[in-house]
C-alpha positions in Angstrom: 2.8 -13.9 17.4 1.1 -16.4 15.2 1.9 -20.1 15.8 2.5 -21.7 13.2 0.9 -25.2 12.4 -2.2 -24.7 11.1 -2.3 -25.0 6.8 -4.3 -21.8 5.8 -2.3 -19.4 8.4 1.0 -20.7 7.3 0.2 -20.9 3.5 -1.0 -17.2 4.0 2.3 -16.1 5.8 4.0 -18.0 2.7 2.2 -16.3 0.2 1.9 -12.8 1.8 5.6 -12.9 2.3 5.9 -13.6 -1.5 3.9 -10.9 -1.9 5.5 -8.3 -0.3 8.8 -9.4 -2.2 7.2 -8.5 -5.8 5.8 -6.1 -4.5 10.0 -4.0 -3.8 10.5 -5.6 -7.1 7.4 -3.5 -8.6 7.9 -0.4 -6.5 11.9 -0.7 -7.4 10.7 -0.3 -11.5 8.5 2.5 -10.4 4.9 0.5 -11.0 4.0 2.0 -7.3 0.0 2.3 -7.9 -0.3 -1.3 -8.7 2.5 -2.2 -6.2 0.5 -0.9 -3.3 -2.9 -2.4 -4.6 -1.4 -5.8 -4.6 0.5 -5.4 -1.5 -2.7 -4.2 0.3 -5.6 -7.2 -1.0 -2.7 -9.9 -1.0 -1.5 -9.5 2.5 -4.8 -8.7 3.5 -5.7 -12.6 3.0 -3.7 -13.4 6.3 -4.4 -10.9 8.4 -8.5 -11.8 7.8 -7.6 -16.0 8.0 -5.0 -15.3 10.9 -8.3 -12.9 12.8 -10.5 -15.8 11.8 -8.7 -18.4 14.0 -9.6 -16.3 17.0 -13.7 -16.1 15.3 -16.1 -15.3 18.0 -18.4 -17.7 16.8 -18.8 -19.9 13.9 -20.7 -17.3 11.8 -18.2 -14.9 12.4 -14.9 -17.3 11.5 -17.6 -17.8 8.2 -17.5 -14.0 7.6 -14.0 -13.4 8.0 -12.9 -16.3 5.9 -15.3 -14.8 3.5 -13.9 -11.4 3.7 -10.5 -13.9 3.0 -11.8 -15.0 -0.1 -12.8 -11.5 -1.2 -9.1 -10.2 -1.0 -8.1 -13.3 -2.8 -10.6 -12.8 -5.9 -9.1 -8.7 -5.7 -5.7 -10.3 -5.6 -6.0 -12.5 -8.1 -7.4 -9.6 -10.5 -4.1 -7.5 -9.8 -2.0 -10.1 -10.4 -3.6 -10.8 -13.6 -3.1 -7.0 -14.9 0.5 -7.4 -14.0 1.2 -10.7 -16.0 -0.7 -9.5 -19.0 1.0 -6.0 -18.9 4.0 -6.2 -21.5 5.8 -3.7 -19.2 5.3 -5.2 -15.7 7.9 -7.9 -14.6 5.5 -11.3 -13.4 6.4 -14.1 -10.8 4.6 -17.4 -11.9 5.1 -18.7 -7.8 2.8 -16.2 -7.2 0.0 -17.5 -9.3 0.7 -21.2 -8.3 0.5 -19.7 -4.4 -2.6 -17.8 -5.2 -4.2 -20.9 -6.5 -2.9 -23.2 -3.6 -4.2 -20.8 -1.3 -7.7 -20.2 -2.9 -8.1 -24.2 -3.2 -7.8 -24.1 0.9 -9.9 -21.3 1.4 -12.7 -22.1 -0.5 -12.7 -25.8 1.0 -12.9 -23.9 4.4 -15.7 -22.0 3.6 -17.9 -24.9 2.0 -16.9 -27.5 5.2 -18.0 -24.8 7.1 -21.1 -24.1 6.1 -22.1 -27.8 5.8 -21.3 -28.2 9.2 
């Protein structure tokens, strides 16, 4: 079990969480392809920040929180297709958690690689 405490792990619950809750909205109004997408790259972001807490070494808490980022950018795409699609319901928390999130994770990154 994750502990909870630490910022980026428990904005990334938070947000993966509201991710898999659009995501039954989407699947319930039959929008499965994008549904799964979304639910894949967005919870993704956790599961890569919560592996990076246990990092091996600094370069390798680097490359995960990279790989982080990467589901974010591919999360951030899907969740723009579904607010601009006149057919797709949209959940603006979603885009102000997406945003939150992306502000910590990219701090992380450029601390880290100062330091």
């Amino acid at each position: 079990m994750i502990k909870p405490g630490n910022p980026v792990v428990d904005k990334s619950i938070e947000f993966s969480l509201l991710i898999i809750r659009y995501c039954d909205t989407l699947n319930s109004k039959n929008k499965k392809v994008i549904a799964n997408q979304l639910l894949r790259s967005g919870t993704s972001i956790g599961a890569n920040v919560s592996e990076a807490q246990n990092a091996e070494s600094k370069s390798d808490f680097i490359h995960k929180i990279k790989i982080a980022a990467k589901e974010l950018e591919e999360t951030k795409y899907w969740l723009t297709l579904c607010k601009q699609a006149d057919s797709y319901p949209f959940d603006h928390e979603l885009e102000a958690g997406i945003k939150e999130l992306g502000l910590i994770i990219y701090k992380i990154l450029s601390s880290s690689k100062r330091n």
